[in-house]
SERO-4910 file (N, C-alpha, C, O; in steps of 0.05 Angstrom, whole numbers):
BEGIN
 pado doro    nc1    nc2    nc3   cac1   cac2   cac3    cc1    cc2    cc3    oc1    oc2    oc3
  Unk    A   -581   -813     74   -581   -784     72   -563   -776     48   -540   -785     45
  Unk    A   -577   -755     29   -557   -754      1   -547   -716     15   -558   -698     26
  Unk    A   -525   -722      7   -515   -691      4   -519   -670    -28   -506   -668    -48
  Unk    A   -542   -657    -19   -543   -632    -45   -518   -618    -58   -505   -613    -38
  Unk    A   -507   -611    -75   -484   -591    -74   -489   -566    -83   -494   -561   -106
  Unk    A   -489   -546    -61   -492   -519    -60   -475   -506    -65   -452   -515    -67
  Unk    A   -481   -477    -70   -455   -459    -85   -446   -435    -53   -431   -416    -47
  Unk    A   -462   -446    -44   -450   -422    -13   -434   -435     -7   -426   -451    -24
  Unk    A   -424   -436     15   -409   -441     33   -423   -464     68   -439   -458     86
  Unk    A   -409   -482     64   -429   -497     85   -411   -505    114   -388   -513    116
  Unk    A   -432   -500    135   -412   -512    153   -415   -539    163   -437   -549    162
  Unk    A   -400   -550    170   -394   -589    180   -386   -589    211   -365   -582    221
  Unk    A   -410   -598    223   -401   -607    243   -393   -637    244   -400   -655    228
  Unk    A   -378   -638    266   -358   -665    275   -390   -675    284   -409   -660    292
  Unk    A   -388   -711    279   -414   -721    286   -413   -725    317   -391   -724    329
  Unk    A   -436   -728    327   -442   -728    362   -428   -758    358   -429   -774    340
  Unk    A   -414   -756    382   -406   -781    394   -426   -803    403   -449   -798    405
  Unk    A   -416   -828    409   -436   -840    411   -445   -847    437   -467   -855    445
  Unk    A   -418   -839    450   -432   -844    488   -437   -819    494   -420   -805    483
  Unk    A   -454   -805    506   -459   -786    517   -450   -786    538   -455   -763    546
  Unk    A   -438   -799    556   -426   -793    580   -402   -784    584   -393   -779    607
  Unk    A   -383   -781    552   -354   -780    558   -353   -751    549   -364   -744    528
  Unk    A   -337   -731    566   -335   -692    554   -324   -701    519   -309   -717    508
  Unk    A   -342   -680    513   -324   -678    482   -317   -651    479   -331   -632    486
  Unk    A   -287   -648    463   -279   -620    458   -305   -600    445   -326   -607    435
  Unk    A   -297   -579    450   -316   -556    433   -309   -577    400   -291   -593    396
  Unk    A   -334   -568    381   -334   -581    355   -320   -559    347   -323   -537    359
  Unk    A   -299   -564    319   -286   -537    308   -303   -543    283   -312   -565    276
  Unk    A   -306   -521    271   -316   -506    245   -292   -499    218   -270   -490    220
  Unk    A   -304   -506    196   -278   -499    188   -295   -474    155   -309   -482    137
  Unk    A   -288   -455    159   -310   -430    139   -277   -429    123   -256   -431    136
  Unk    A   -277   -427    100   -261   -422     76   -234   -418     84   -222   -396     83
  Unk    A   -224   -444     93   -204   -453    102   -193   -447    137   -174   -456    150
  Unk    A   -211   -429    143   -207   -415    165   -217   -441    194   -239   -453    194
  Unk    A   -200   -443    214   -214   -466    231   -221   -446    253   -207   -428    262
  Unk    A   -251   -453    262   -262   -430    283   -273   -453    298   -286   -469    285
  Unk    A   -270   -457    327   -283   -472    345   -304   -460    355   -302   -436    360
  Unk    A   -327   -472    360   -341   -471    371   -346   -451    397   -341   -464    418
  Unk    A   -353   -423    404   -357   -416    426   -361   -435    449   -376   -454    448
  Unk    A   -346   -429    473   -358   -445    494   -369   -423    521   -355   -403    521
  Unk    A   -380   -422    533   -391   -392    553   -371   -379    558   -377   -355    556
  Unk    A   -341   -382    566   -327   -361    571   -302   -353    552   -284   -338    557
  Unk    A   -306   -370    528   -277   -368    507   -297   -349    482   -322   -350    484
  Unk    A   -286   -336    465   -297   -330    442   -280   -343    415   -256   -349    414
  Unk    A   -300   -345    394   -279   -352    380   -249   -358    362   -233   -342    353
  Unk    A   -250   -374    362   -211   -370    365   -202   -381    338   -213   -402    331
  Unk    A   -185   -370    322   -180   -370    295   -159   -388    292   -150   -397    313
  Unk    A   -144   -396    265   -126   -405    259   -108   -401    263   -108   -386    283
  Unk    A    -78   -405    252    -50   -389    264    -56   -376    225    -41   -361    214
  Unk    A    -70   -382    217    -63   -370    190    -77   -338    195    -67   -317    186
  Unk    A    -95   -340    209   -114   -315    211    -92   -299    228    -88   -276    220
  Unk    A    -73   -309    254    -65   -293    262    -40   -287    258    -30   -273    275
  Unk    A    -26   -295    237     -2   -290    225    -17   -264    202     -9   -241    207
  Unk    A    -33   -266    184    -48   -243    173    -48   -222    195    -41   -199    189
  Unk    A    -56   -228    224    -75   -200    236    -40   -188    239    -35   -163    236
  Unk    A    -16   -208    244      9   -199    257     17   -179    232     28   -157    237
  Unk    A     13   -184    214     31   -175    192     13   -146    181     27   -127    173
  Unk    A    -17   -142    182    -23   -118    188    -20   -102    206    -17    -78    203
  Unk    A    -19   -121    236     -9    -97    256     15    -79    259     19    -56    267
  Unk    A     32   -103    246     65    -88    238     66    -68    214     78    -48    220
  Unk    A     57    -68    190     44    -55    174     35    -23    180     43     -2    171
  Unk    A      7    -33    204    -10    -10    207     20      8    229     23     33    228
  Unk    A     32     -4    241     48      4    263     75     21    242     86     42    249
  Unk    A     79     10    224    111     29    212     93     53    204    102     76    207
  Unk    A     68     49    193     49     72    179     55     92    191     66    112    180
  Unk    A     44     91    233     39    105    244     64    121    248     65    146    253
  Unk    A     86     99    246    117    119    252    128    130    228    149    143    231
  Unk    A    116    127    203    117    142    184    148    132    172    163    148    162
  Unk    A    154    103    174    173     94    158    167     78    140    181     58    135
  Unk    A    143     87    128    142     76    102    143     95     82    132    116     88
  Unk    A    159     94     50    167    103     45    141    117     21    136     97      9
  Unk    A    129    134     11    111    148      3    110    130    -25    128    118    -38
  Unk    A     77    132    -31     73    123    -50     81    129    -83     62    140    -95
  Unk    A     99    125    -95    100    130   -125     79    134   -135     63    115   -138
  Unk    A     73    156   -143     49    160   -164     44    163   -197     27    173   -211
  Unk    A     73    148   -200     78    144   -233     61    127   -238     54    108   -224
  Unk    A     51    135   -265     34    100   -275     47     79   -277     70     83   -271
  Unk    A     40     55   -282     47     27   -284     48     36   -312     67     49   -320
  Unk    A     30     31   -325     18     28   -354      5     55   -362     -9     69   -348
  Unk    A     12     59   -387     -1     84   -403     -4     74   -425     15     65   -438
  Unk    A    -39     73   -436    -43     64   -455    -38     81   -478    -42    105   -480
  Unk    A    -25     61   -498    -26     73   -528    -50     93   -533    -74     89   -530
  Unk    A    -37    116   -542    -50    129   -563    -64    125   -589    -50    128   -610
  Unk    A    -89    119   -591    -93    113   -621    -99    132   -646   -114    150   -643
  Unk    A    -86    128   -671    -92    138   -693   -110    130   -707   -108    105   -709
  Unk    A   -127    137   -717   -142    128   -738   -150    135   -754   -172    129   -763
  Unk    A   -128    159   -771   -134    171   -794   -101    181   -802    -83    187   -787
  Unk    A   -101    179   -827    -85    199   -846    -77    224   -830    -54    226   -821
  Unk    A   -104    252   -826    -94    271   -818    -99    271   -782   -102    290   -766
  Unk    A    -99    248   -777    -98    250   -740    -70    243   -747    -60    259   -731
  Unk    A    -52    233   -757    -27    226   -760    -13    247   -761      5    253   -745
  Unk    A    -23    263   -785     -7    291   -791     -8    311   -772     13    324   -769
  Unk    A    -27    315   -759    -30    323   -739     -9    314   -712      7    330   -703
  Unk    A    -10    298   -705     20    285   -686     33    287   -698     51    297   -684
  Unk    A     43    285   -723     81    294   -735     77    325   -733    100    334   -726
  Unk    A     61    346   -735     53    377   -727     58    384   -705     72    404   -700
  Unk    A     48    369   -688     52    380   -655     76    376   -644     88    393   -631
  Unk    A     90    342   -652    114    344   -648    134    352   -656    153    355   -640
  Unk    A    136    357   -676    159    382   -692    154    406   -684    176    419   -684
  Unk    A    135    420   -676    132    453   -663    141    437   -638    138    459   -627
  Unk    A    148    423   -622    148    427   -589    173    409   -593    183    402   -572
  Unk    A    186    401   -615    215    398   -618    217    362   -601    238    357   -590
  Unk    A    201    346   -601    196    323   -591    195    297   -608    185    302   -630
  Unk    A    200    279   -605    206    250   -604    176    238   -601    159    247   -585
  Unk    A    170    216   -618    151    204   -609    144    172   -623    152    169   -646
  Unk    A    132    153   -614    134    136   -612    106    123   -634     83    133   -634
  Unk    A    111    105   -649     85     96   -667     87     66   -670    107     58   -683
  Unk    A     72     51   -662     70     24   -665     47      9   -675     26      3   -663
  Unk    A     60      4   -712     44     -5   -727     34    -31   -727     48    -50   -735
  Unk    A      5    -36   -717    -16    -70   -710    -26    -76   -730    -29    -62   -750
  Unk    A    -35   -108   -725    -59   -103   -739    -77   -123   -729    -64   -143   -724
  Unk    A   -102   -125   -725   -118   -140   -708   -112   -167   -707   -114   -182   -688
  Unk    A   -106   -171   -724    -99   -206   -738    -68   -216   -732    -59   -238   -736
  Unk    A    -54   -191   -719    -33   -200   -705    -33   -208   -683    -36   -192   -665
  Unk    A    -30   -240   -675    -27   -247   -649     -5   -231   -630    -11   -224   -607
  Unk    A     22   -225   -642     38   -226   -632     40   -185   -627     47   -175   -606
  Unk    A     34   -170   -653     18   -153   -634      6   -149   -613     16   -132   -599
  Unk    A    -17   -163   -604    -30   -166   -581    -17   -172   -567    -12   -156   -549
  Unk    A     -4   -198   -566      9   -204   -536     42   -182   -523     56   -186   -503
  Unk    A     46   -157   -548     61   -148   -544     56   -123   -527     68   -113   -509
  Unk    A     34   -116   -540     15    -91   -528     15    -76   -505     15    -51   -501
  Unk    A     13   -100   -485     16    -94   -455     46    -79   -447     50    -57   -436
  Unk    A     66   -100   -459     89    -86   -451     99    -71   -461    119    -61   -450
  Unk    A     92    -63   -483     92    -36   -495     82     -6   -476     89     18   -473
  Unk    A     66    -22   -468     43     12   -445     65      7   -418     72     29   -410
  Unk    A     76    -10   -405     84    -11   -389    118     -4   -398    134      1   -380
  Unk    A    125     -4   -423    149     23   -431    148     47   -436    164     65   -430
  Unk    A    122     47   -450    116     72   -452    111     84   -420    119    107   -416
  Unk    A     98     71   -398    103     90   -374    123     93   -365    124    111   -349
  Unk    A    150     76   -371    176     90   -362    184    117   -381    201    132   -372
  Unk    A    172    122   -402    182    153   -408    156    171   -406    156    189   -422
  Unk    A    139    170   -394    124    178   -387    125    204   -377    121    199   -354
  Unk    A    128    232   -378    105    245   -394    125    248   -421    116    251   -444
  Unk    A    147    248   -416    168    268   -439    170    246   -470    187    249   -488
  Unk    A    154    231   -470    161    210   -497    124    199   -504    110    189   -486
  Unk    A    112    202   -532     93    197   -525     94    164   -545    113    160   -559
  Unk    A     72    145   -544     69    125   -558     51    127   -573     34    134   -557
  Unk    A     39    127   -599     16    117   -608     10     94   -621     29     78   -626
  Unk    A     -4     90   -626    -20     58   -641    -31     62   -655    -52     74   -651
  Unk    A    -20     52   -689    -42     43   -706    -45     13   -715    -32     -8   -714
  Unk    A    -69     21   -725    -80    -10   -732    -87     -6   -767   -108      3   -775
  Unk    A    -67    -11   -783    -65    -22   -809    -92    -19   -817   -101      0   -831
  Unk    A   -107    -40   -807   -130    -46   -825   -144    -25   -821   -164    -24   -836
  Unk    A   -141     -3   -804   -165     17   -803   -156     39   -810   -174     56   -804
  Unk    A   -131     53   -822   -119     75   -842   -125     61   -867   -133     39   -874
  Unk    A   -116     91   -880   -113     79   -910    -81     77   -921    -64     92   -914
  Unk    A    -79     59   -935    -60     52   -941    -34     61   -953    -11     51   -955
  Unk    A    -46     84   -961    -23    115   -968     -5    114   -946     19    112   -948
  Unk    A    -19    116   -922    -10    115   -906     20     95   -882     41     98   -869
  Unk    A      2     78   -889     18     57   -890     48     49   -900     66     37   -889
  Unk    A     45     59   -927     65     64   -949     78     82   -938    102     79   -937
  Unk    A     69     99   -931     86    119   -931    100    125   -905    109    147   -899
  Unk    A    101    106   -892    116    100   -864    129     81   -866    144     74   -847
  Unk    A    126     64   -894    146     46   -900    145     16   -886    162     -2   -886
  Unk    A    114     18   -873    109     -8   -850    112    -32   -868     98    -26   -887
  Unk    A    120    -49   -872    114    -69   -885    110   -102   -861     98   -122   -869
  Unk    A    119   -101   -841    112   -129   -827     92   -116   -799     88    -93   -792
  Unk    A     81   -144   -787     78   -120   -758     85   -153   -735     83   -177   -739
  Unk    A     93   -136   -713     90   -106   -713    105    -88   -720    117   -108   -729
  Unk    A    119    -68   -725    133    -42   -736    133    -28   -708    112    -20   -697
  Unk    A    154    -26   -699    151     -1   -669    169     26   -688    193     23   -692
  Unk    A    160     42   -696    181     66   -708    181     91   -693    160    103   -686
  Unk    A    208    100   -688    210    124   -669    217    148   -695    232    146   -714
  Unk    A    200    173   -688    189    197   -707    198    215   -686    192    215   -662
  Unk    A    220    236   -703    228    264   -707    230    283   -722    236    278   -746
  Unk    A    226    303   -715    228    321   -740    206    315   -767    212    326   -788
  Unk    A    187    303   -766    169    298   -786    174    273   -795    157    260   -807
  Unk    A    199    263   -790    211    238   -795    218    215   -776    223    214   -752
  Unk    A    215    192   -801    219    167   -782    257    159   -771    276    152   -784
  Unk    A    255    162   -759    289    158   -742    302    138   -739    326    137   -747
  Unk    A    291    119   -729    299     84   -728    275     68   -732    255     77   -742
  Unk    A    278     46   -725    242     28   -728    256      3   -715    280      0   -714
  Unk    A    239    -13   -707    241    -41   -702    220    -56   -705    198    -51   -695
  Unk    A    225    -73   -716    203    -98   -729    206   -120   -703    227   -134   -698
  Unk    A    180   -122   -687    178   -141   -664    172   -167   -677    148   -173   -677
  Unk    A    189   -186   -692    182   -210   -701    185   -230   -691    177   -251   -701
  Unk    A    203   -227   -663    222   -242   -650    208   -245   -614    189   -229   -611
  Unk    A    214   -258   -595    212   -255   -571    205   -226   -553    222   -208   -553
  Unk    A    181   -224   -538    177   -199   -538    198   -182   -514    194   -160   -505
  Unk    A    221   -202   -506    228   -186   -482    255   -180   -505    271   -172   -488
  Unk    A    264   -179   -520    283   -179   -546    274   -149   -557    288   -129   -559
  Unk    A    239   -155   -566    233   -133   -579    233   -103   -559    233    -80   -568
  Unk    A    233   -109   -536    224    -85   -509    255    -76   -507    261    -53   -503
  Unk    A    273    -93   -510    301    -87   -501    309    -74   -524    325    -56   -518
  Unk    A    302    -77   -560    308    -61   -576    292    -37   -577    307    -18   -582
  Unk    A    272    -31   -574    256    -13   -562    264     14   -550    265     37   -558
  Unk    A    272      0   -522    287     17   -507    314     28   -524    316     52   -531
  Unk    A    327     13   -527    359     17   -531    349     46   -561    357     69   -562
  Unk    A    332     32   -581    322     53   -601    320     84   -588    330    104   -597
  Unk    A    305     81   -565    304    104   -550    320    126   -546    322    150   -552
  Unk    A    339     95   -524    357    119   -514    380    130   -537    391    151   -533
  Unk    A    385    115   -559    399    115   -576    396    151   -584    413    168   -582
  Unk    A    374    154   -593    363    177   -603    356    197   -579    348    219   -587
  Unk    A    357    195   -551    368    207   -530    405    221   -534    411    244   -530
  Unk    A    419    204   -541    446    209   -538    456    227   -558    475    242   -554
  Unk    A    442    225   -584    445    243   -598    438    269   -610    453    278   -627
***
């Protein structure tokens, strides 16, 4: 007898014994790690201790719910994705809005071909949701401005994180280094220009 290999899920029974005269236990089943015995006429079936350490730990769960000691859900984001630029005057336009509304804001110069851009990216959105609404971030990507531009923000490595006031660039940090290094100068850039 050859065994096929299927992509469901299969069940195995324990083989019949060979005397038929001696009781054999109910056969157990075992479905995606889960061990389920066999019904017998007056038992139903009966689960693992893994299934019922799960059901314990929802029931306690569903039970603080009901007494209302759990503590309300935070509805801050995790992550707030970068803002993207992709022009000269979408740029000028964000140094406009934030100089009339007297604000701070955040620009982090990529470029596709930067690995270390990318892998920075994420934790970038997940700083940017700690200042979330009052601080905004945007993203450009080098290769898709023109280069006036570029220049004229003074980007020269990437990534470039530069914090913009007043029409002007304020501090900057060049992420060339470890990204939990670059997040911690980041921040500190921040608050720096908070204090003052």
């Amino acid at each position: 007898m050859s065994v096929v290999p299927t992509t469901r899920p299969t069940l195995r029974l324990p083989r019949a014994s060979a005397s038929r005269d001696r009781p054999t236990a109910s056969p157990k089943v075992s479905i995606l790690g889960f061990r389920l015995r066999a019904p017998s006429s007056s038992n139903p079936p009966v689960f693992s201790r893994k299934f019922d350490e799960i059901r314990g730990r929802i029931t306690v769960l569903s039970a603080l719910s009901q007494e209302g000691s759990l503590q309300e859900v935070d509805d801050s984001p995790v992550t707030v994705a970068l803002a993207p630029i992709s022009s000269e005057t979408q740029f000028d336009r964000v140094v406009a809005q934030a100089q009339q509304l007297d604000e701070s804001f955040v620009v982090v110069w990529v470029a596709t071909w930067c690995r270390k851009c990318i892998y920075l990216k994420p934790k970038l959105e997940k700083l940017a949701a700690e200042y979330y609404p009052r601080l905004k971030f945007y993203s450009v990507d080098v290769n898709s401005v023109p280069h006036k531009l570029v220049k004229r923000a003074d980007v020269t490595k990437m990534p470039t994180i530069q914090l913009w006031k007043d029409g002007k660039k304020q501090a900057e940090v060049i992420g060339g280094h470890k990204a939990h290094l670059v997040i911690n100068e980041v921040r500190e850039m921040i608050e720096n220009e908070d204090s003052t």
